[in-house]
Each structure stands twice: as structure tokens, then as C-alpha cells.
N, C-alpha and C positions, 0 to 999 in steps of 0.2 A: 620338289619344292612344294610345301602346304600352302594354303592359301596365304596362310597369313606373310609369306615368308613374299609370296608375290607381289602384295600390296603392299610391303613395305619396298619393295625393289620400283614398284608405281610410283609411289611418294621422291624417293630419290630422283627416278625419272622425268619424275613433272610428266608424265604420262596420264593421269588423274582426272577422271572425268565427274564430276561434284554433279549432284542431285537436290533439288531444293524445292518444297513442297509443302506452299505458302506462301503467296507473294504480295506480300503485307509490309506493315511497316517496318518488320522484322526480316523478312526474309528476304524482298525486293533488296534491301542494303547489301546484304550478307552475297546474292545473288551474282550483282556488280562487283562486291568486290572480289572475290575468287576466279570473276571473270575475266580479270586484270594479268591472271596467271594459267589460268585451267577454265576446258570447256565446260561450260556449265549449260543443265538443263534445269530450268525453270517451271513448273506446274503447278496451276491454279484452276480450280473447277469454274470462278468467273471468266468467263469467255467476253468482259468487257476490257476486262484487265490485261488478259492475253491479247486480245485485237489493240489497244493503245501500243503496248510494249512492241509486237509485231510491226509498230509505225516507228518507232525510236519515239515513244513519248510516256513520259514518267508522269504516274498520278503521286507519287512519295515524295513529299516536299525537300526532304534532305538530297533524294537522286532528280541531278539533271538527266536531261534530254540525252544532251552531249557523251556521258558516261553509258549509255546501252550501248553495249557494242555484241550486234547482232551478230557479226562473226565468231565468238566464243560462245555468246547466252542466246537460249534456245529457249523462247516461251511455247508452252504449252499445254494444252488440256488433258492431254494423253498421255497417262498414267504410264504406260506401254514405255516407253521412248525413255523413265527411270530403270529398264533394264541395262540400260550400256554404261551404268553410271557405277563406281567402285565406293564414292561416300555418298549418303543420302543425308540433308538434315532434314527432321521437320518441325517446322515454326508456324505455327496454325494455334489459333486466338485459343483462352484457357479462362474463357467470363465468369460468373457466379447466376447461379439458379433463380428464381423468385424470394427461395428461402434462403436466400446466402449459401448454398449449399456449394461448392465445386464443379463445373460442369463439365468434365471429361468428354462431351460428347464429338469435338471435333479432333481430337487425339485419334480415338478410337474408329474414326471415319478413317483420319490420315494410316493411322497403325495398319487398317484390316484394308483400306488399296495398296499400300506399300507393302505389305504380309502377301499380295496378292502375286505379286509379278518378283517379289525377292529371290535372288539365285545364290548359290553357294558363293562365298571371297566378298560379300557386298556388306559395307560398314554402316550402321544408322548410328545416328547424333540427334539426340531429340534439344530443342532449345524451349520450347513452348514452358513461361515460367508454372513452375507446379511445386507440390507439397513433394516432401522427401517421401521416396520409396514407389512412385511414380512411374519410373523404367524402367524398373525390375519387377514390380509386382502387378501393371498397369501393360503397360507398351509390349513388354516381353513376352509375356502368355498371347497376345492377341499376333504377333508378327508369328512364332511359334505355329498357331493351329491354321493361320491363313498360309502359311508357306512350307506347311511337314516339316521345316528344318528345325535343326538345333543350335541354340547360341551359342558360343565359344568355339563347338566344333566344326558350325558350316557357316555362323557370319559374327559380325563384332556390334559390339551396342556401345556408347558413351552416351556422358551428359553435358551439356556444356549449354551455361545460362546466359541467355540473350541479356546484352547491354547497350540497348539503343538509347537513346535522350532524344527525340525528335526533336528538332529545330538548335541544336547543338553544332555551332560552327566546327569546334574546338575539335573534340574527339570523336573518333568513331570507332569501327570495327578492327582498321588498320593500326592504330597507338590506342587504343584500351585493353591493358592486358585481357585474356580469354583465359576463364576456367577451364580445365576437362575433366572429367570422371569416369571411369570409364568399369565395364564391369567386372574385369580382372586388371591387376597390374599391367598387364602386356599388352591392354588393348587402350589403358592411359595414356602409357608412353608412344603408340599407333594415330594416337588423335593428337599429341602433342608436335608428334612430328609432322604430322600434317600441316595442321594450324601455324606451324612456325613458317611456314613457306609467305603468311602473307600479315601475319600478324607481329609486334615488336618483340610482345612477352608472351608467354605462357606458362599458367598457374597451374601446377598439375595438383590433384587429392587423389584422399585414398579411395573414391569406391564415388556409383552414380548419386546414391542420397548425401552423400557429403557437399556432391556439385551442384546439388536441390537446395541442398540449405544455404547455398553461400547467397543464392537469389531472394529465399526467404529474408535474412538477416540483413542485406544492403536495404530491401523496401521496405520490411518493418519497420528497421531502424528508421527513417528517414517518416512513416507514418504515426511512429509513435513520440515523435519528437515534433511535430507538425502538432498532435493531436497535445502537448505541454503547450507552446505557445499559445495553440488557439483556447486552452482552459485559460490560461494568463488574463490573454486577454477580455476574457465575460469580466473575469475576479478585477481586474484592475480598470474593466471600463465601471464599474459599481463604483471604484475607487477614486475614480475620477481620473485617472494616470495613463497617461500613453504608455502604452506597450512599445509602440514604435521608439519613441525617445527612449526607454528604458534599456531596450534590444540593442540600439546604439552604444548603449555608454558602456552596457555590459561585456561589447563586444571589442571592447581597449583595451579588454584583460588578456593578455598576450598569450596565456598559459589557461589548461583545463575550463576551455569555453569555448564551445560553436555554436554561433547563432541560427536558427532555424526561424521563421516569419509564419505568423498568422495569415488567415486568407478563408474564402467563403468554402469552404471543405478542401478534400481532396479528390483529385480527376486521374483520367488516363489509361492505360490497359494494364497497371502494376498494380499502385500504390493504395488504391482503394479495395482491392479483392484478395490481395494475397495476405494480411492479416486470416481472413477468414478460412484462405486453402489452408492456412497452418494450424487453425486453432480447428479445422474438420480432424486434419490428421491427429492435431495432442488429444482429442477427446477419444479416437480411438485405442491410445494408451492410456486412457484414463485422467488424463492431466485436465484439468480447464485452464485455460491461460486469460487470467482473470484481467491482468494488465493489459493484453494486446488486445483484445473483444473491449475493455474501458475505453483504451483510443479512440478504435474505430468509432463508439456510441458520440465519443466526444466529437470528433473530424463529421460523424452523421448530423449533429447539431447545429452544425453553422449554418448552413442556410438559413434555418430557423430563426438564426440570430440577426443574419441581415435583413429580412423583411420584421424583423420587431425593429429595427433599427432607422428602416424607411417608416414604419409604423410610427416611431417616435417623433420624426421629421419632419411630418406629416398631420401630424396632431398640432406640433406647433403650431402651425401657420392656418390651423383652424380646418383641417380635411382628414377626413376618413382614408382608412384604404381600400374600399369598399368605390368602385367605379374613379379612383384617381387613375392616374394616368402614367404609366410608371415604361420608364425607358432601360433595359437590359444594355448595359457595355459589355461586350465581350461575350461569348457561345462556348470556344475554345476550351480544354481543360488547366491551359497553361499560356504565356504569354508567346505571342507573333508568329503562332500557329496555327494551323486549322481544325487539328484534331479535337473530335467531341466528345470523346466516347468518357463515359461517364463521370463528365463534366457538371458539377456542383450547379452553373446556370440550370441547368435542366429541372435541379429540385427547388432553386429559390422560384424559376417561371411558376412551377405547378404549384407551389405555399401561394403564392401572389392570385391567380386565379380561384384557388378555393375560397379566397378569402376577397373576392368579388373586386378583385383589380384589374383595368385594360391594360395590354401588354403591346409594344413596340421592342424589337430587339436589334443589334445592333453588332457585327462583327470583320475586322475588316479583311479576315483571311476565312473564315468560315461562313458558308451561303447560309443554309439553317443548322436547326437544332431540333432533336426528335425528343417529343416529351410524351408519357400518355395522355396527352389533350391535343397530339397531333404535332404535323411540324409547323414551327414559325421560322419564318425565311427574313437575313435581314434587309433592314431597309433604307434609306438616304438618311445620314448621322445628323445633318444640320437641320433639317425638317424633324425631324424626330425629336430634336432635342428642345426644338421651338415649340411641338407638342406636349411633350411631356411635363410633369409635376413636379415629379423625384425621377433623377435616374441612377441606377445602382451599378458601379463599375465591378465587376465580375473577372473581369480578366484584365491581367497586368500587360494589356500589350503598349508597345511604344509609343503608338500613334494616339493614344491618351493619355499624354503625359502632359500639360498645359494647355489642353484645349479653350481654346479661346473663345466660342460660342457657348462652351459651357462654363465659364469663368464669369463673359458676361451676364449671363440671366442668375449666377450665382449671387453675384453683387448687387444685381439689383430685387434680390430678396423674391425670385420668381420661381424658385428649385433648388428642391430639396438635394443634395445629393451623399450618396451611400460611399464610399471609397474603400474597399476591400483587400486592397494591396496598398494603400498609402502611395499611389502614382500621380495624383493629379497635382497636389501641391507638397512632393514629396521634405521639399529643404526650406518652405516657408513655414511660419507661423500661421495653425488658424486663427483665424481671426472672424470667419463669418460662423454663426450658431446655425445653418442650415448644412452644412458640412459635415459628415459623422462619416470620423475614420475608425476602422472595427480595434 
């Protein structure tokens, strides 16, 4: 019996001992829920993260407490302890450089310990989102020189793109069909069988860069359609026209129409970077991808437009923004979450300080926000808001939806305010001229 013929005889068994190496927003999920079926070993070089989890306590807002169940998942630092393991994924962060460039460097840490301890029959599954050609021409040479082995003959590679939503009741790991790709047919159909033990569906293609690109084209798509609205919007605030009402009506039309919404850019660990991982790679075919680098420029601009928009506001009422007093709703990249990571607030904070404004910020699931002017930490909403000038809602969470403290000083003509997701006074009519919905 070859290897391969034994891990597929594992798989049937439910014998399968799963390896997971990144215990992030992506992988802590992925972690649990295979834990549900097969013992899993968990590894993360924060040794904060491991000591929480070692107590049954979840930093990942989507996993409870409740769900670690220490008797199958095995947190740990120790690289070592992936030798018992038949699949490995790794799901380890994939950011962008100073220059927008692609920053493979935490792949290539995870590749060359896992190349390190790799033994013959042992399967890798990379998730970390990337540009096509990534695990074949990236991942595979480095597992290769750190392990002497050879792929197909002494282990198995796939690709299979992480689909987390943080803060997503609805869907997860379990009913979101999973891509796989794998790098011959027989190792597709290997990862396919596996994955069907805890997932609904599975989407099998032909090869790892095909399972690269389905990642590329779910978040472009959804960046470059963000980055239309948010043009919409400049063009039709000159116009005098909500975009919101417009997005409304247009979205009656039952047939060949999805509405996508304007907003102070785009955030997260996808949607703002992976334009770029792809437009690194079409440039080394020679392509410029002229549309998708537009977007982005576009989606870069909005913060821009929010603080000319407090700027406007501001002016009204006879104040600069030069020392006004300006109050941040929201830190988060996205609504009634905590996650920051390159969250839009970050660039409107630093536009507002270059341009000689005080800053209070404000978030009710995120503590701070890290800018290069240092971290701001938030602060009590209802003092803050009694402080403040203008304050500029940033993030669509729920618990800004009617604010009453901020409604009152609205009215009485004592604050400006910014509303960037159209939440505050979503199904009224404005009616007050200090109001400015983007």
C-alpha cells in the first residue's frame, strides 16, 4: 500500500489527525471545526494565544469559549507535535508591503517549519489568500529543500481558499461550500474527500492556481464594485443626489442588478490587498490591469472625501478644522466587530490630524486603533459626543443607529455630523443642513 492509498484508507477511517498552523481569524475557525470530527493539533508561534486557548478561552469573536474542546484540539507552540498529523493547513496572514507589494514573508516562515519536520504520506493545504501560482512556484520549492522530499511522490499539496466573514452568524466553514485544488487530479479528489467529512459541499478545479484565483475574483469582484458606488457617489454628491435613495430604487429592478453601497473605503484582511497581490502577478505577465489598480485608487480616496466632508460642515458653522474637535464612530473595518486591520478609520484619523484636528475615538467592540501617530484607545460615547464638533460615523455598527445623544446636539444646531454608511437616520428624511450623508 503507497502512501497515498493509506491516507485515503485514514480518511474513510476518520483515523485523521488535522494540523493547523495559524491560529487567526482563519485558522482558530477552521481549527474547531474539524475538531468536531478529528483530533486536531493547533500551532501558533504567540504563546498568548496558545496560553488563552489552553484555558478554553477564545480571542475569535465568531468561536465561543464553549466550542474548544481540549479533548480533540491541542494548542501549541511546538512545531514538533505537526509530525503526527496526516493533513496540515496553513492559514497565516498574506498583508501587503510599504509599496503595496505582496508580502510572502509569513508563508515562507510557515513553509520552511513545516518543510522542516514534514515526513513522507503527510498532505499540506495552504488557505492563506494569494495570487495564482503561489503553491506551486512559492510553497512547493521551500517545503521541497527544507524536507529533501518530493511532491506527489513523498507528500500531497492542495489549495483551498479561506472563506471566513467575521462577525457572520449565518454561514461558516460547515455550509460554505470549500474550493480544493490540488496539484494533480488525485490529490483534488484526496482533499475533496476529506473536506466532505465536515463540510456540505465541495467545489473541486482543475489545478492549485485555479483554487488561487477563485479567491482573487470573489474579493476583486466585491472591491471593484465598492470602488463604482463609492465613484457614484463623489459624481452624484456634486449632483446634489443621494446615492442612497438612488441605490434604493435601483434595487426594485428584480433582474440584472446587485446593489453594492458606498462607505469611507475598504477594510479587513481580503478586500483592500488582494487587488494588488493580483495586479503584482498580471504585471509579471506583462498585463497592467488598469481597472482593478482604478478601484483600488478609487476605494484609496474615500477617506479623503470624508474629512473634506467634515471639512464642509465645518466651515458652515463658521470653524476650521484646524484644532475643531472631531469625534471617530467606529475603529472596526466593518460593522459590530472588532476587527481593525486595515480599517479606513485609521487613514480618515491620520488626514484629520495632519490637517491640525483633536481626535476622540469611539468603538464599541474594538479598544484601539493603531495609526502611525500611535494608538488611540476608545473612550466613554456620551462625553465624547458632548465634546466633540463634528463626529464622523466610520463604521456601520448597530449600536449607532439612532443615537439619541447624538440626535439631540444634532438638532440643536451644535454638531456637525459625517454618516458614512447612511445608519444614523437611515429611513428619515434629512432635514438638518449639518448632517452629510457620503
Amino acid at each position: 500500500m503507497n502512501w497515498i492509498e493509506n491516507l485515503e484508507l485514514k480518511i474513510k477511517n476518520e483515523s485523521i489527525i488535522v494540523g493547523v498552523v495559524g491560529l487567526g481569524y482563519v485558522g482558530l475557525p477552521l481549527a474547531v471545526s474539524f475538531s468536531k470530527k478529528y483530533n486536531v493539533v493547533g500551532c501558533d508561534l504567540k504563546k498568548e494565544k496558545i496560553n488563552l486557548l489552553k484555558e478554553n478561552k477564545s480571542y475569535v469573536e465568531d468561536i465561543k469559549d464553549s466550542e474548544i474542546n481540549l479533548n480533540r484540539f491541542q494548542p501549541t507552540t511546538d512545531l514538533k507535535e505537526l509530525e503526527k498529523c496526516n493533513f496540515i493547513f496553513i492559514t497565516v496572514p498574506t498583508p501587503l508591503r510599504e509599496d503595496k507589494s505582496p508580502d510572502l514573508s509569513y508563508i515562507q516562515t510557515a513553509a520552511e517549519n513545516v518543510g522542516k519536520i514534514l515526513k513522507k504520506g503527510q498532505f499540506i493545504i495552504l488557505k492563506s489568500t494569494t495570487f495564482p501560482g503561489t503553491t506551486e512556484e512559492y510553497l512547493i520549492p521551500i517545503l521541497e529543500k527544507e524536507s529533501k522530499l518530493k511532491p506527489i511522490k513523498d507528500f500531497g499539496v492542495a489549495y483551498s481558499p479561506e472563506r471566513v466573514d467575521p462577525g457572520n452568524q449565518k454561514f461558516n466553514i460547515e455550509n460554505t461550500p470549500n474550493v480544493v485544488g490540488g496539484l494533480t487530479p488525485e490529490f483534488t479528489e484526496i482533499c475533496a474527500m476529506f473536506y466532505q467529512n465536515i463540510t456540505e459541499k465541495v467545489v473541486k478545479v482543475k489545478d492549485c492556481k485555479t483554487a488561487e484565483a477563485v479567491k482573487m475574483i470573489e474579493n476583486i469582484f466585491r472591491n471593484v464594485n465598492i470602488a463604482l458606488v463609492n465613484e457614484l457617489a463623489l459624481i452624484f454628491d456634486k449632483m446634489d443626489i443621494s446615492i442612497w435613495e438612488a441605490l434604493d430604487a435601483a434595487s426594485t429592478k428584480p433582474y440584472g442588478f446587485m446593489p453594492f453601497y458606498p462607505g469611507p473605503g475598504v477594510g479587513g484582511h481580503c478586500i483592500p490587498l488582494d487587488p494588488y497581490y493580483l495586479a503584482h502577478r498580471a504585471k509579471q505577465f506583462e498585463i497592467i490591469p488598469r481597472f482593478i489598480e482604478t478601484a483600488g485608487e478609487i476605494n484609496d480616496f474615500m477617506p479623503i472625501h470624508i474629512v473634506n466632508l467634515a471639512k464642509r460642515g465645518l466651515t458652515r458653522i463658521g470653524k476650521t478644522i484646524r484644532d475643531s474637535k472631531i469625534l471617530i464612530m467606529g475603529l472596526s473595518y466593518k460593522g459590530n466587530i472588532s476587527d481593525t486591520r486595515e480599517s479606513p478609520a485609521a487613514d480618515i484619523i491620520v488626514e484629520l490630524l495632519e490637517q491640525g484636528a483633536q481626535i476622540k475615538v469611539h468603538d464599541p467592540y474594538a479598544k484601539c486603533i493603531k495609526t502611525r501617530f500611535g494608538h488611540f484607545y476608545t473612550e466613554n460615547l456620551e462625553e465624547s459626543i458632548e465634546w466633540a464638533e463634528c463626529a464622523i460615523i466610520t463604521t456601520n455598527h448597530k449600536d449607532y443607529t439612532k443615537l439619541k445623544p447624538l440626535k439631540t446636539k444634532l438638532d440643536q444646531n451644535n454638531l456637525v455630523i459625517v454618516d458614512s454608511h447612511n445608519i444614523f437616520q437611515p429611513n428619515q428624511k434629512n432635514t438638518s443642513k449639518n448632517l452629510y450623508i457620503i
